[in-house]
Every structure is written in structure tokens, then in C-alpha cells.
N, C-alpha and C positions, 0 to 999 in steps of 0.2 A: 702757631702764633696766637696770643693772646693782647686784646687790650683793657686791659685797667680802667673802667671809669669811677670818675667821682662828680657828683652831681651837686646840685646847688639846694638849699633846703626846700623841703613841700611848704604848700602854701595851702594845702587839705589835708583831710586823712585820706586814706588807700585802702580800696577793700582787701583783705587777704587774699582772694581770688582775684589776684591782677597778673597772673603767668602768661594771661592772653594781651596785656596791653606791652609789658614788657616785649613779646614776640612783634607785635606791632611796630614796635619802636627801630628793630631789627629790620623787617622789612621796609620800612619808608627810609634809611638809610643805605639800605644796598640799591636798593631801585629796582627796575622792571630786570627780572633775572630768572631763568629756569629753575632756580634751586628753593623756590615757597614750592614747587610741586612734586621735586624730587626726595629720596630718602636723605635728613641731613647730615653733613658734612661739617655740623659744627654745633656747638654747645653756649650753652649760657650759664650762672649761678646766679642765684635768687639775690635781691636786694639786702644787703647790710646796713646792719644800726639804726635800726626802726625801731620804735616805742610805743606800745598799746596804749591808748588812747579812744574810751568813748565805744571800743569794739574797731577799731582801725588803725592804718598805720600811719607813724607820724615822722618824721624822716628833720626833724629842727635842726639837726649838722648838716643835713644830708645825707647822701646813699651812696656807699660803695657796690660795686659789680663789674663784674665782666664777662666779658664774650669769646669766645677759643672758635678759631676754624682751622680748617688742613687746606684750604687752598686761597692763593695769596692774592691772585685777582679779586676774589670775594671781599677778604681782609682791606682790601688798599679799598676800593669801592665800597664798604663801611667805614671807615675813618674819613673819608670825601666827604660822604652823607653826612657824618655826624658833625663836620668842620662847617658844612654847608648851610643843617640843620639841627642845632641841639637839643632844641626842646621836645621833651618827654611828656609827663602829665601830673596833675595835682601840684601845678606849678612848679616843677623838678626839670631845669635843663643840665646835660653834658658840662660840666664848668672844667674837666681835667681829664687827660688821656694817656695813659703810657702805655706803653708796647714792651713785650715781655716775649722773645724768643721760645720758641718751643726747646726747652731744658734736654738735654744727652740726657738719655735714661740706661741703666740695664737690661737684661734680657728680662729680667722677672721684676717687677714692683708692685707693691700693695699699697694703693691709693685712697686714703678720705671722700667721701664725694660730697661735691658742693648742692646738689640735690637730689631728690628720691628718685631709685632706679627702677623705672617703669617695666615690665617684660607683661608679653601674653602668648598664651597660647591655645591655638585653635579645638574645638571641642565637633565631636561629631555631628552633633546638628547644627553646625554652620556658626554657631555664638563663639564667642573667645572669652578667654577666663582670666584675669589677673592672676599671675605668677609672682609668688614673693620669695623673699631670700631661704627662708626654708625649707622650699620645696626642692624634690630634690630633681628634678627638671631644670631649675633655676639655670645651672653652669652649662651646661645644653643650649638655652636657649639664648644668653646672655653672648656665647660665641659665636654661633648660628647670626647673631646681629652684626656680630662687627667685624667676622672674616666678609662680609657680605659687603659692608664699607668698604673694606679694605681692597675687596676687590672692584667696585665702585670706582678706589681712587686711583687705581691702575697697578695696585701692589698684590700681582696676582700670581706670585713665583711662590712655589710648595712652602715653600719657610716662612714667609710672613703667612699662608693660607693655612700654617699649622698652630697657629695664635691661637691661647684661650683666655678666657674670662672664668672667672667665679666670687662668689660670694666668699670673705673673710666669715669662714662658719665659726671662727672662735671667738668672736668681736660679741662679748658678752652684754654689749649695749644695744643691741639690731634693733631695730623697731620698725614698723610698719606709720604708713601715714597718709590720709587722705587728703589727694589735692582735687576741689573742684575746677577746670575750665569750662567756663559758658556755661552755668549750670549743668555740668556733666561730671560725676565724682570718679574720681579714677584711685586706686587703692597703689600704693610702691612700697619700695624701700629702701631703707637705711640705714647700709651698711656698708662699711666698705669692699672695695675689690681687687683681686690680685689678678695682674694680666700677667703673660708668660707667651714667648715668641721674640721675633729680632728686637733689636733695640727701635727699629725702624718701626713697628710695628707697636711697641711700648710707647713711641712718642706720640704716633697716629692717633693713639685711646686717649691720651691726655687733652689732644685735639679736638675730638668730635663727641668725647663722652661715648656710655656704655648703654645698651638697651634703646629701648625705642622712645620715639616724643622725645632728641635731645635738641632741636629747633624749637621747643616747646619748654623749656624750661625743668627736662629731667637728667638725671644721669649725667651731669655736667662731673668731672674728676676735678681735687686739689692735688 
């Protein structure tokens, strides 16, 4: 499931490094919930139709975005929240919401993503390394994340646990791109992804996003 917001115009500019207040806004409309400490089960895409400004963002129509989860209790207990409480920040509240079914897919689809696909992996001395789309680790690990959801969300039969991910390696526009949260820089990418597995298992990804930090504003799919 997905919902559609649209927001009311800023009344400031926004730092570019607002990934964290966005997630903010997420959590104070689900409310007190086991799932800020578990692995997420749902996706966000970055703010729409901002205008630089001064070195900030400036949102004068306002801002479109939305939020995707795989489970409906969550979803129903954020549209509460957000009905309850719509304001945002930089003077941007909730003004419109629509809901948008999670789409029949096929067995195999190659998706655009709505923002950078985080992965990492573990190094021998205990640090972890940013993984980007052309390593060739990338499709390894990008599956490794989300047969792990998937088993998560109880979809735990050989066939959706045979589900891959990888990076569109012919998408001759990849780019890499640095997102700060909290002062902490983190390196992704940007490129599209093709999953492959049930249909069940195609719609789940469109759900919860690919790779990791997608509670956090990565790896969210169009």
C-alpha cells in the first residue's frame, strides 16, 4: 500500500539534510510501535518540487511524497496519525492523501527508484564499507536484504525465498550520491533495480524498498 501526500507550502527554507526529520514525521504518526527498532518494512521517497534557494529548500506550491509499507495495520495507524496530526516542518502540514494499492506486478520488473540504494558490507576488522551499484557484490547483497524481509513478513516458502535483486548494470546514467543524516555522510546509489521471483514477492519490493535505511529515506522503488 501506498499513500500519496501533498503538503501545504514552507514557510522556511529546508536543509538538504532533512532525511531525518522526514523519518520523524513517520514515526509521530504511527505512534508508540515496535517497528522504529526493527528492520523496516516500509519505504519513503524524498520530497518533490523544491527550489534552491539561498542554499535551501523552498517548497512555495508545496511538496509531494510518499510513504509505501507491506503491513496494513502500520498503514491504517499512519493515515490516523497523519488525520490526527498533520503538521510537518518549516511550516509544511499534510494538506491531501490518497492511497494507492500495492499494483499486480509480474514475475520479473525493472524499477526507477525514488531514492539512493544504500547496501554495506562487513569488512574484516569489524568496520562496514559502502557498497555501490558497481560492485560486483552489489546483487549478493542487495538480495541477502530483502529475501531476509521477506522472510520477516512471513513469506517464507522456497519460491518467494528464491527472490533476487540487482542493479540495472546497463542504465548508463548510475550515479553514486552522498546523503548526510545527523552529520553522518553515507555514500548510495542511483540506479535502477530489477527484482525477479513471485509476483508476490515483486509487489513486496515495491512495498518496503531494496537495501538497507529504507525507514530512513533510501531505496524507496517507483
Amino acid at each position: 500500500m501506498r499513500f500519496y501526500l501533498k503538503t501545504t507550502p514552507s514557510t522556511e527554507g529546508i536543509a538538504f539534510d532533512h532525511l531525518h526529520q522526514l523519518t520523524g514525521c513517520i514515526h509521530k504518526w504511527i505512534g508508540r510501535n515496535h517497528i522504529h527498532d526493527d528492520v523496516s518494512l516500509y519505504s519513503f521517497g524524498w520530497l518533490q518540487d523544491g527550489k534552491v534557494k539561498d542554499n535551501r529548500l523552498h517548497f512555495p506550491s508545496g511538496a509531494r511524497w510518499f510513504i509505501s509499507g507491506y503491513d496494513i495495520g502500520m498503514m491504517t495507524n499512519l493515515l490516523k496519525g497523519i488525520n490526527q496530526d498533520p503538521e510537518m516542518f518549516a511550516g509544511m502540514r499534510v494538506d491531501e492523501v490518497r492511497m494507492r494499492p500495492t499494483p499486480e506486478y509480474p514475475s520479473e520488473m525493472r524499477f526507477p527508484v525514488a531514492g539512493p540504494v544504500f547496501i554495506r558490507k562487513n569488512k574484516d576488522d569489524g568496520s562496514r564499507k559502502h557498497v555501490l551499484y558497481d560492485d560486483a557484490e552489489a546483487s549478493r547483497l542487495l538480495t541477502r536484504t530483502l529475501q531476509r524481509k521477506l522472510s520477516l513478513a512471513g513469506l517464507t516458502t522456497d519460491d518467494h525465498l528464491q527472490t533476487e535483486v540487482a542493479f540495472d548494470t546497463t542504465y548508463q546514467k548510475a550515479r553514486t550520491k552522498k546523503v548526510r543524516i545527523k552529520n553522518i555522510d553515507q555514500r548510495a546509489s542511483l540506479c535502477p533495480v530489477i527484482v525477479k521471483g513471485t509476483p508476490e514477492a515483486v509487489q513486496f519490493a515495491w512495498d518496503v524498498g531494496v537495501g538497507e535505511l529504507t525507514g530512513s529515506g533510501f531505496g524507496a522503488l517507483n
